[in-house]
N, CA, C and O atoms as a GROMACS GRO file, in nm:
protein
  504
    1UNK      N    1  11.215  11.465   9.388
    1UNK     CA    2  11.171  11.413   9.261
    1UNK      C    3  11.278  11.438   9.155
    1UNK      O    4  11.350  11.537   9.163
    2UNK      N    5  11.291  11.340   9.044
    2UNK     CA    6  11.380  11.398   8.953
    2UNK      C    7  11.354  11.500   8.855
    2UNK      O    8  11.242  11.550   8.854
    3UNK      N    9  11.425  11.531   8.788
    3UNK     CA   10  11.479  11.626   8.682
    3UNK      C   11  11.446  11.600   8.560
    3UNK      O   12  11.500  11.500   8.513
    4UNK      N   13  11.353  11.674   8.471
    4UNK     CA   14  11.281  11.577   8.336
    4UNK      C   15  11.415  11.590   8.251
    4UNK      O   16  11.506  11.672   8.262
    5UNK      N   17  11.404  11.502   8.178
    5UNK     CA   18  11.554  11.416   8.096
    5UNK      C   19  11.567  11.514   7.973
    5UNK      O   20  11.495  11.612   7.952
    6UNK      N   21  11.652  11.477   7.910
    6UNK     CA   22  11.656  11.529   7.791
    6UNK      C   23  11.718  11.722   7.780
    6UNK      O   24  11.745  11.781   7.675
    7UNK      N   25  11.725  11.779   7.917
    7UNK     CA   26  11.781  11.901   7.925
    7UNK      C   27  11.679  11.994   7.862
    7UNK      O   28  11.694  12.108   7.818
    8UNK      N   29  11.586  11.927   7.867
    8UNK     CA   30  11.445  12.019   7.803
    8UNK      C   31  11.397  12.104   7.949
    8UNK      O   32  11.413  12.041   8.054
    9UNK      N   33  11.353  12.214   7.956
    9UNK     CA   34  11.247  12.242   8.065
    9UNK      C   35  11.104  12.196   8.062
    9UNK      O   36  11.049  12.150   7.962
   10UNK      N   37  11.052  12.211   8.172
   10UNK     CA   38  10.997  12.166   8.231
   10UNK      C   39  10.823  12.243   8.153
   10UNK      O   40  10.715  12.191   8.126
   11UNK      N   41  10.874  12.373   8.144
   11UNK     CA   42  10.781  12.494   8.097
   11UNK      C   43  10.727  12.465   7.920
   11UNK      O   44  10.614  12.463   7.871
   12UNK      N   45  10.871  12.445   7.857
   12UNK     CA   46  10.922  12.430   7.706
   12UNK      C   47  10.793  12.275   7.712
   12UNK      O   48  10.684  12.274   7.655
   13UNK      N   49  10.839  12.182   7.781
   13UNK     CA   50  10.754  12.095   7.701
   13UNK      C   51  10.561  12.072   7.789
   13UNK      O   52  10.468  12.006   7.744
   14UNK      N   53  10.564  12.128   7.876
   14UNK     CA   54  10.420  12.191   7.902
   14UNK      C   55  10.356  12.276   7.788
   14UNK      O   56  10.235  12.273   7.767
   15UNK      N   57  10.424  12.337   7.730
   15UNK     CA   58  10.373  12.442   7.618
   15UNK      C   59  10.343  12.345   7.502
   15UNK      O   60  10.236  12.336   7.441
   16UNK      N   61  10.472  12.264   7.480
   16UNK     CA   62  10.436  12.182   7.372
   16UNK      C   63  10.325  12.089   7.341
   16UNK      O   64  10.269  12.066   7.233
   17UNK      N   65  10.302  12.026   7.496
   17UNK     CA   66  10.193  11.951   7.478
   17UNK      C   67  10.053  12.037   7.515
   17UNK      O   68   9.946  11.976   7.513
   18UNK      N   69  10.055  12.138   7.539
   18UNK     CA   70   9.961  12.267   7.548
   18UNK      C   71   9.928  12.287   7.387
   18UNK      O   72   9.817  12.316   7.342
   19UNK      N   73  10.033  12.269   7.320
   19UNK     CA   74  10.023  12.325   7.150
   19UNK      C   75   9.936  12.215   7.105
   19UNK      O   76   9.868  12.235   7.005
   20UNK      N   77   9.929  12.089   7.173
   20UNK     CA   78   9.880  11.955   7.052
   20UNK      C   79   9.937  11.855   7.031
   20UNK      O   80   9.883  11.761   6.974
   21UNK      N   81  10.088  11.852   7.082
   21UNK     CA   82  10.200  11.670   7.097
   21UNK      C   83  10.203  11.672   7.244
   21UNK      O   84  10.264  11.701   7.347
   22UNK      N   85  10.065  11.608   7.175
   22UNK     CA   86   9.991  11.533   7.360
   22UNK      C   87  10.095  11.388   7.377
   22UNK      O   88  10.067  11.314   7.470
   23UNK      N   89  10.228  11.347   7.277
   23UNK     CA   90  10.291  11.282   7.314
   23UNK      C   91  10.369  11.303   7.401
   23UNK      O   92  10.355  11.216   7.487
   24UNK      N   93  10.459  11.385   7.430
   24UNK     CA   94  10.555  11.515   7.490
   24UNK      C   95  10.500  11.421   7.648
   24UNK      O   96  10.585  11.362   7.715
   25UNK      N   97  10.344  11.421   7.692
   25UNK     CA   98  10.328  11.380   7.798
   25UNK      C   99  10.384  11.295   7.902
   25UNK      O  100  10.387  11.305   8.025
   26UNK      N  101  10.440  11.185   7.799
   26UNK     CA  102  10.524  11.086   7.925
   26UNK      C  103  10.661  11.105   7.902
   26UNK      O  104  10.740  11.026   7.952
   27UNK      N  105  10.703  11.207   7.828
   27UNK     CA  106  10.836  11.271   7.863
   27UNK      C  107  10.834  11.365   7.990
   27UNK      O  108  10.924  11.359   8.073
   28UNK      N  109  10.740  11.442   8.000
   28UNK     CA  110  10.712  11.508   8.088
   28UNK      C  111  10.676  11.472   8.298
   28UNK      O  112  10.685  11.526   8.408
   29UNK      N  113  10.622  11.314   8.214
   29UNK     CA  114  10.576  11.230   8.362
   29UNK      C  115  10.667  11.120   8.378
   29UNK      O  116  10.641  11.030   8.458
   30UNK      N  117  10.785  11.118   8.300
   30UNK     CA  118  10.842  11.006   8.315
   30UNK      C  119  10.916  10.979   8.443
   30UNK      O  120  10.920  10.878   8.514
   31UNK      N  121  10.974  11.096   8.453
   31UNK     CA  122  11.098  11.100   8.592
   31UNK      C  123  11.006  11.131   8.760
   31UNK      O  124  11.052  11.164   8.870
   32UNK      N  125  10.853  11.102   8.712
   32UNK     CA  126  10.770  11.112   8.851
   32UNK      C  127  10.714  10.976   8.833
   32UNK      O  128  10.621  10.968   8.913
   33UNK      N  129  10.728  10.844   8.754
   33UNK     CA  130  10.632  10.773   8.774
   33UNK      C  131  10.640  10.709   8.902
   33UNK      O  132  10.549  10.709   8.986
   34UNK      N  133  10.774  10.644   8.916
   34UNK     CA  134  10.823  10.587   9.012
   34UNK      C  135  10.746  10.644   9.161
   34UNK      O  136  10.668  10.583   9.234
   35UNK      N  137  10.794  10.769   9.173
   35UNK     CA  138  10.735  10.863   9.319
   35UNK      C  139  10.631  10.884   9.330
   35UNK      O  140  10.576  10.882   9.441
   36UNK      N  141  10.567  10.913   9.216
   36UNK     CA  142  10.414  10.888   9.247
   36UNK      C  143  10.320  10.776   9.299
   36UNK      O  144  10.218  10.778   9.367
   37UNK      N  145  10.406  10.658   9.228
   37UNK     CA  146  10.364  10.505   9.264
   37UNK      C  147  10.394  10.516   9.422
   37UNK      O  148  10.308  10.514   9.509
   38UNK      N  149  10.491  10.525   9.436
   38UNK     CA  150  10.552  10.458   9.572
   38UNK      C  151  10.473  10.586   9.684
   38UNK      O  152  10.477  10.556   9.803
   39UNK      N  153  10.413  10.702   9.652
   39UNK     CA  154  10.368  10.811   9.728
   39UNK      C  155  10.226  10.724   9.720
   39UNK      O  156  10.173  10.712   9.831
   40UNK      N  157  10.159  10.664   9.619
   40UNK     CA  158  10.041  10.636   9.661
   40UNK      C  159  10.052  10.502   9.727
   40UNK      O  160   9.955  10.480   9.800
   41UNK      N  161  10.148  10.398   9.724
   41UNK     CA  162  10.177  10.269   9.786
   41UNK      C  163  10.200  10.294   9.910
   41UNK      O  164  10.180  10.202   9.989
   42UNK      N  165  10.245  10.417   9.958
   42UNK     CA  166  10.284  10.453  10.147
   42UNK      C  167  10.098  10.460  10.163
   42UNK      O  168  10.043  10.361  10.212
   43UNK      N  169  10.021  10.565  10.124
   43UNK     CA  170   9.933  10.590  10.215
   43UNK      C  171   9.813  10.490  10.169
   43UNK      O  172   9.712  10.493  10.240
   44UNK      N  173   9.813  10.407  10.061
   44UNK     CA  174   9.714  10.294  10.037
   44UNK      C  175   9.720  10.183  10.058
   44UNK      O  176   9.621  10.111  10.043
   45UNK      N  177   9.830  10.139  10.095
   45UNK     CA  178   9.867   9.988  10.141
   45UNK      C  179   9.847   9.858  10.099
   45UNK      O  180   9.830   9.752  10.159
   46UNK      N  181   9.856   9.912   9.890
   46UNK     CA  182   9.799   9.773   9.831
   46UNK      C  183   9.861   9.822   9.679
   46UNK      O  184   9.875   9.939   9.641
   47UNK      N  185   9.887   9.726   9.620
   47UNK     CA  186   9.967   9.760   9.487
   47UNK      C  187   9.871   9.810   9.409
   47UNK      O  188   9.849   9.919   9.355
   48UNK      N  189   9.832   9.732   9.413
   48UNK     CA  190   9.662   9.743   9.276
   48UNK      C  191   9.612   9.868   9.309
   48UNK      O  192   9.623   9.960   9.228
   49UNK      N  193   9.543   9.889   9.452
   49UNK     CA  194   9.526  10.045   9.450
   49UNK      C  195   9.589  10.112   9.421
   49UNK      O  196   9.534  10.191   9.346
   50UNK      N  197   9.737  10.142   9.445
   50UNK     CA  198   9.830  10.227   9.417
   50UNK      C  199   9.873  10.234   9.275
   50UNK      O  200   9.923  10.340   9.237
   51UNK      N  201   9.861  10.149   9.203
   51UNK     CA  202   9.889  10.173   9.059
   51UNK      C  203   9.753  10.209   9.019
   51UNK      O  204   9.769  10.274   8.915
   52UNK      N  205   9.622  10.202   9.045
   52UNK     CA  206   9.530  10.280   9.013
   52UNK      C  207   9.518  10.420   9.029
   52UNK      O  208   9.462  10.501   8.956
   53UNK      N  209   9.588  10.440   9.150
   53UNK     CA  210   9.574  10.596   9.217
   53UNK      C  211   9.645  10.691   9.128
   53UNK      O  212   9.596  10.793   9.080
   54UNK      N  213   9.817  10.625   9.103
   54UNK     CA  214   9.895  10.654   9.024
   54UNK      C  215   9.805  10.702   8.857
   54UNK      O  216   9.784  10.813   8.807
   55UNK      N  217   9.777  10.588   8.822
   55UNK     CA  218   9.719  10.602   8.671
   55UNK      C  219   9.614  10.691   8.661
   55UNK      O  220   9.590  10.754   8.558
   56UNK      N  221   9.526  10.701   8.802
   56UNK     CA  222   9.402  10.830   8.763
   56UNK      C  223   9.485  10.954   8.795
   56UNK      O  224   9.434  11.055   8.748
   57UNK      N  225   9.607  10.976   8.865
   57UNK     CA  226   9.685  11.079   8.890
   57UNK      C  227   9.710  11.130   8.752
   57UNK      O  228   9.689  11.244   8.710
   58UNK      N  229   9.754  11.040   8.698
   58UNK     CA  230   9.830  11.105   8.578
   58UNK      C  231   9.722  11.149   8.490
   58UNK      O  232   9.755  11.251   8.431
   59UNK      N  233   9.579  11.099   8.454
   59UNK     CA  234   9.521  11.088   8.370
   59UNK      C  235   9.458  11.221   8.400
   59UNK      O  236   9.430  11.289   8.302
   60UNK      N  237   9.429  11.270   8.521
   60UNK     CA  238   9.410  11.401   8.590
   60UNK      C  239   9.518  11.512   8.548
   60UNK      O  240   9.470  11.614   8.499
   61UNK      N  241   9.616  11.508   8.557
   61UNK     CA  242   9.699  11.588   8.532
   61UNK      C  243   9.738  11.636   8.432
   61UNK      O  244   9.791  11.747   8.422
   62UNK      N  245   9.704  11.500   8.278
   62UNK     CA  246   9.688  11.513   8.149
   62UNK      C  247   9.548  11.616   8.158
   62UNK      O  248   9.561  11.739   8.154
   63UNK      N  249   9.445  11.566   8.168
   63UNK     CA  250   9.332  11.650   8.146
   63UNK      C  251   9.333  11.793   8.175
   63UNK      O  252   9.283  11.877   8.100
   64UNK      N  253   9.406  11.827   8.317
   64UNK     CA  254   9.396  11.979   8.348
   64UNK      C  255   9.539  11.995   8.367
   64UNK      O  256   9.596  12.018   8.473
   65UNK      N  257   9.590  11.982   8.256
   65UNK     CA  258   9.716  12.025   8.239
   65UNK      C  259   9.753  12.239   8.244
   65UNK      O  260   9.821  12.321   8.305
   66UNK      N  261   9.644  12.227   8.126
   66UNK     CA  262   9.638  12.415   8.130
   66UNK      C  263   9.584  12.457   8.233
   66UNK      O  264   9.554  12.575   8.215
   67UNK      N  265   9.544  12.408   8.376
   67UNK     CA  266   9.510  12.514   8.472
   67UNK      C  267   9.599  12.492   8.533
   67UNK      O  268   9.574  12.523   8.649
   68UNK      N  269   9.754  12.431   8.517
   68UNK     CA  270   9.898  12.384   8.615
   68UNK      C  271   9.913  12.570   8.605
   68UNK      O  272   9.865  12.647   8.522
   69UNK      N  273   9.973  12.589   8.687
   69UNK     CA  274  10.058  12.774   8.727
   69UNK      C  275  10.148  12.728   8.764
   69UNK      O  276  10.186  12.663   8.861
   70UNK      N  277  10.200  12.786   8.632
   70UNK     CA  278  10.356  12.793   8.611
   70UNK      C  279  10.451  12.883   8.709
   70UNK      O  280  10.555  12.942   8.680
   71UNK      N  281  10.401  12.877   8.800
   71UNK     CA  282  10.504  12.970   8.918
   71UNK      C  283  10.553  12.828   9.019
   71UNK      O  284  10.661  12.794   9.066
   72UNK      N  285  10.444  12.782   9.022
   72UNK     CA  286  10.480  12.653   9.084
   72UNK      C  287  10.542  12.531   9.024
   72UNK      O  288  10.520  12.506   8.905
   73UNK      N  289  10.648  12.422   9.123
   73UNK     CA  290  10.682  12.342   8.981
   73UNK      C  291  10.598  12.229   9.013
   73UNK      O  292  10.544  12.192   9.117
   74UNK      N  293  10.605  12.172   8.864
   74UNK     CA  294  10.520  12.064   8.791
   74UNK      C  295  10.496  11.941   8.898
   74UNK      O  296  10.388  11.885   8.918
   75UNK      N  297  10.636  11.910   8.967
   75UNK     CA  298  10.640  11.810   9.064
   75UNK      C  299  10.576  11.815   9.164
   75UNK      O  300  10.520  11.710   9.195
   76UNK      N  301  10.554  11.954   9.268
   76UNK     CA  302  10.471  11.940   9.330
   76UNK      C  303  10.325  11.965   9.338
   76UNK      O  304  10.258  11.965   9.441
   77UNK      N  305  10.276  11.990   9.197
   77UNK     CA  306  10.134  11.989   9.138
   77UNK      C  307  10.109  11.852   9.132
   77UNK      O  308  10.036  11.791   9.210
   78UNK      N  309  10.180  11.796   9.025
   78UNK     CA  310  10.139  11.618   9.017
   78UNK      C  311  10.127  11.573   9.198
   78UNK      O  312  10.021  11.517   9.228
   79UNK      N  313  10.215  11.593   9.298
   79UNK     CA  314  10.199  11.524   9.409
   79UNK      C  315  10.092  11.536   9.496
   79UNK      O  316  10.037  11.443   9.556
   80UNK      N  317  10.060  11.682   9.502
   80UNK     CA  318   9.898  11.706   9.539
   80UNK      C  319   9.786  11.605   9.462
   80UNK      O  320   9.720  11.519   9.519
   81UNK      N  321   9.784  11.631   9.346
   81UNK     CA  322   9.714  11.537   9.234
   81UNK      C  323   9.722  11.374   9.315
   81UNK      O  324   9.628  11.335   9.384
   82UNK      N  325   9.856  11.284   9.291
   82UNK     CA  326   9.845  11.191   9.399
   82UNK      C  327   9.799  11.221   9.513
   82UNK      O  328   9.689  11.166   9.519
   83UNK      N  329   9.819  11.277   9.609
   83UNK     CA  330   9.781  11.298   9.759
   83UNK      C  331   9.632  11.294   9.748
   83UNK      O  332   9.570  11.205   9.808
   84UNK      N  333   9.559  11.399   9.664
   84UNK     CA  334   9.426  11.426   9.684
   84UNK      C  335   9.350  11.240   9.645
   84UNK      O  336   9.270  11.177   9.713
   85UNK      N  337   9.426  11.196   9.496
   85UNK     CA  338   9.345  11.108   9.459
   85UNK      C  339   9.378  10.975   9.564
   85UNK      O  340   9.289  10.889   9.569
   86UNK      N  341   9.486  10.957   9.638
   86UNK     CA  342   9.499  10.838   9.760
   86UNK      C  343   9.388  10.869   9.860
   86UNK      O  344   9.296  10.795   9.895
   87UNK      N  345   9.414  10.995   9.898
   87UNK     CA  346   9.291  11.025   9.998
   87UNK      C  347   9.138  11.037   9.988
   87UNK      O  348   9.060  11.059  10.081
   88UNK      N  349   9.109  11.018   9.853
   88UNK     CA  350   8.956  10.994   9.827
   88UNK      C  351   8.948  10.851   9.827
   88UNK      O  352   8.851  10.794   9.878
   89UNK      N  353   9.044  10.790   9.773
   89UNK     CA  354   9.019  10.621   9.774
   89UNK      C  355   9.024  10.528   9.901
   89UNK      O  356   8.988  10.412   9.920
   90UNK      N  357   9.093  10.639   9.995
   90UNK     CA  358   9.060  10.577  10.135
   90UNK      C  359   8.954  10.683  10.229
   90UNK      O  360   8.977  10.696  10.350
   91UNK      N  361   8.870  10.737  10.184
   91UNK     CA  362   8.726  10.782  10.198
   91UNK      C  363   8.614  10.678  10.166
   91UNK      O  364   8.519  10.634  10.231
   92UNK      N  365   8.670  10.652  10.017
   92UNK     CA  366   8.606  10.552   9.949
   92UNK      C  367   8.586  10.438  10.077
   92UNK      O  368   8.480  10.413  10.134
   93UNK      N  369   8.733  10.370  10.106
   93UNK     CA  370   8.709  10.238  10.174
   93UNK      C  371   8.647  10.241  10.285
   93UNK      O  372   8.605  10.135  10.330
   94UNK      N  373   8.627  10.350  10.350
   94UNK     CA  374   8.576  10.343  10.462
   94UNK      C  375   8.430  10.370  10.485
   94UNK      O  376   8.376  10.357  10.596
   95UNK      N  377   8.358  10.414  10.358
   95UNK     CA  378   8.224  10.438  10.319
   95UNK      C  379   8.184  10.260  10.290
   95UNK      O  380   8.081  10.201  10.322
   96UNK      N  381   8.320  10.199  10.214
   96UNK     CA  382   8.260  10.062  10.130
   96UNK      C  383   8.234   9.914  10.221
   96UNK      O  384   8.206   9.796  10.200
   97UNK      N  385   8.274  10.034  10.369
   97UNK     CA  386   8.338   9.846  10.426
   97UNK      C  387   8.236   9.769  10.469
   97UNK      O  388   8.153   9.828  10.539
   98UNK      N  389   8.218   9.672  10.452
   98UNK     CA  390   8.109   9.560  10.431
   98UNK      C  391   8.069   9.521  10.567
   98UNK      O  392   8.158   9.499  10.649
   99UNK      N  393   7.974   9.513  10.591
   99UNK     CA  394   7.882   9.455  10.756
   99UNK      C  395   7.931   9.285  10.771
   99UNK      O  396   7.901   9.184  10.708
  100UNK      N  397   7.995   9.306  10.853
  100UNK     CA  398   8.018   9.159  10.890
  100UNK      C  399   7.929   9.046  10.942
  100UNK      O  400   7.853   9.042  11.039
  101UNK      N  401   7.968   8.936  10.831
  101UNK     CA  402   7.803   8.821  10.862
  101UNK      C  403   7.864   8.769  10.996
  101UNK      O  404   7.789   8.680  11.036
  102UNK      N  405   7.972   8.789  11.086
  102UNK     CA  406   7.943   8.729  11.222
  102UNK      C  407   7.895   8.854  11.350
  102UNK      O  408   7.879   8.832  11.470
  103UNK      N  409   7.877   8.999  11.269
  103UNK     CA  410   7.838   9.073  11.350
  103UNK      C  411   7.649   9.091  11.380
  103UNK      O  412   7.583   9.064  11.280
  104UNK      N  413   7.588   9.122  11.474
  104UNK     CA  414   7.454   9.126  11.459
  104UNK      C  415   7.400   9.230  11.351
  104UNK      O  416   7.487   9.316  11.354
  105UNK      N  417   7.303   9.272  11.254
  105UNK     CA  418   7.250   9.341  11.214
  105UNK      C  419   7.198   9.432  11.274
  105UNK      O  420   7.172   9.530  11.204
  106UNK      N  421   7.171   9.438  11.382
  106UNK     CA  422   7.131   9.549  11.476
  106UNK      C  423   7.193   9.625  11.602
  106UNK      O  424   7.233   9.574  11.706
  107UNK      N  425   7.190   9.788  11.555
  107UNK     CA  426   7.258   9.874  11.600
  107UNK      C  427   7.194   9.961  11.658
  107UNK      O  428   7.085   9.989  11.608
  108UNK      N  429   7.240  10.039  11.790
  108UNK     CA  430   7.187  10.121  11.862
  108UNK      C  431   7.084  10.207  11.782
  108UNK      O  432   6.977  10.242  11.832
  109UNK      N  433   7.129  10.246  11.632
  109UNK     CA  434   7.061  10.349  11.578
  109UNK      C  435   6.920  10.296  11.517
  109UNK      O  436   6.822  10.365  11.488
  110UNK      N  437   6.936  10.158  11.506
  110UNK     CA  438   6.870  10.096  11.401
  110UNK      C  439   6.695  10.090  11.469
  110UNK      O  440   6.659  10.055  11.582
  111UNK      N  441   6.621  10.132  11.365
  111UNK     CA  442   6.462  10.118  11.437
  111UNK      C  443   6.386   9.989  11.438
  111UNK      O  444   6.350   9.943  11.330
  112UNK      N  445   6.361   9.935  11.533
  112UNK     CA  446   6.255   9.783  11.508
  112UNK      C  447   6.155   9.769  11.579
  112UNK      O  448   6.155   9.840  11.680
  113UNK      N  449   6.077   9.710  11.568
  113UNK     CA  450   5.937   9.689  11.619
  113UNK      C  451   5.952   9.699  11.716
  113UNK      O  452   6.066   9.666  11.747
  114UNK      N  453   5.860   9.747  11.838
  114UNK     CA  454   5.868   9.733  11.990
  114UNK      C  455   5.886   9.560  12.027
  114UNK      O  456   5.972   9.527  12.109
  115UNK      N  457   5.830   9.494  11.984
  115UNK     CA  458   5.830   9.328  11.999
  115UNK      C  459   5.989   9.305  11.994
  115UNK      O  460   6.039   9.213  12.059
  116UNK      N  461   6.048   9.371  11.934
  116UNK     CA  462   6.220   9.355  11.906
  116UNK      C  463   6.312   9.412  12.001
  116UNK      O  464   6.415   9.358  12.042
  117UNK      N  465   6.263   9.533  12.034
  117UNK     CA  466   6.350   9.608  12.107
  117UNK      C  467   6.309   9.529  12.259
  117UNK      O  468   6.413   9.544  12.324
  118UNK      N  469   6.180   9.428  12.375
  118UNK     CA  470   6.175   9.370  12.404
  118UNK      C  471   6.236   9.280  12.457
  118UNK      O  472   6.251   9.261  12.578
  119UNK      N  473   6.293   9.190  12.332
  119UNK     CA  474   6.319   9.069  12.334
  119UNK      C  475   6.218   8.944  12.324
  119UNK      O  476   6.235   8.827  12.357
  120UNK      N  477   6.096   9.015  12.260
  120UNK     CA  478   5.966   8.904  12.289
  120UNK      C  479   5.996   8.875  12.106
  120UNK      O  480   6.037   8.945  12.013
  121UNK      N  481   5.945   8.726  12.122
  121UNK     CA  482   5.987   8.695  11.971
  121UNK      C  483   5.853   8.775  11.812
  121UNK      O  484   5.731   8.782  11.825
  122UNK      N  485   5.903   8.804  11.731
  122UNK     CA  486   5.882   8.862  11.664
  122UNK      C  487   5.722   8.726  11.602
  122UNK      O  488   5.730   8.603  11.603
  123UNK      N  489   5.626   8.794  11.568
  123UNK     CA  490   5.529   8.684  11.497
  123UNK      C  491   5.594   8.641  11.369
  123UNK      O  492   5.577   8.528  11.324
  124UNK      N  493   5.682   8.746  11.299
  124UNK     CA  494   5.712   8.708  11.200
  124UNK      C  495   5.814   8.642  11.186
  124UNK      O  496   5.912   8.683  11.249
  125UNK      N  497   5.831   8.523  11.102
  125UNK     CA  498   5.980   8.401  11.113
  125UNK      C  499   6.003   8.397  10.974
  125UNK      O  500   5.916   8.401  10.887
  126UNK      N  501   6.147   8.388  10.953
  126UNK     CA  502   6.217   8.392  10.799
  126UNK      C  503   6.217   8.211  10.842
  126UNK      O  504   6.262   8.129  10.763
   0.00000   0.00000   0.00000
């Protein structure tokens, strides 16, 4: 990852925007936007997601900025931050994925009338 610009540390302007120049922030995220994008574009496989993942990354990292520990550096806090938020969004997809209208509605697990499980036709007709 790169090196935040300006010959400022890394610590110096965490504090600052800790003080209240919550601007300081995209000085601080500037030299990760790129890697963060392209870290959530490897494991999501779609732009739009990945610039979402990216943008709740950062917006996360703004918010709990004061629980960052400063022993660790900044870069690889934000990348966890990406990592964690790619990997909930592909939790997400795999909770979201839609029943296919050429697949049957009925599954080993699924409970139906004895008349169904059969094969004798149901009295009732849609």
């Amino acid at each position: 990852m790169a090196e935040v610009a300006e010959g400022r540390d890394e610590a110096q302007i965490i504090a600052s925007i800790l003080a209240g120049n919550t601007n300081e922030f995209h000085v601080l995220i500037r030299p990760y936007e790129r890697s963060v994008y392209a870290m959530a574009l490897s494991l999501l496989h779609n732009q739009a997601d990945a610039e979402d993942a990216a943008q709740e990354a950062f917006l996360k990292a703004f918010r709990h900025l004061a629980r960052f520990r400063a022993e660790a550096k900044f870069s690889a806090w934000l990348i966890s931050i990406i990592l964690n938020e790619a990997r909930s969004r592909l939790r997400q997809r795999k909770v979201l994925k839609l029943q296919s209208l050429d697949e049957p509605l009925v599954s080993r697990d699924t409970c139906l009338p004895r008349s169904s499980r059969t094969g004798a036709r149901s009295p009732l007709r849609l």
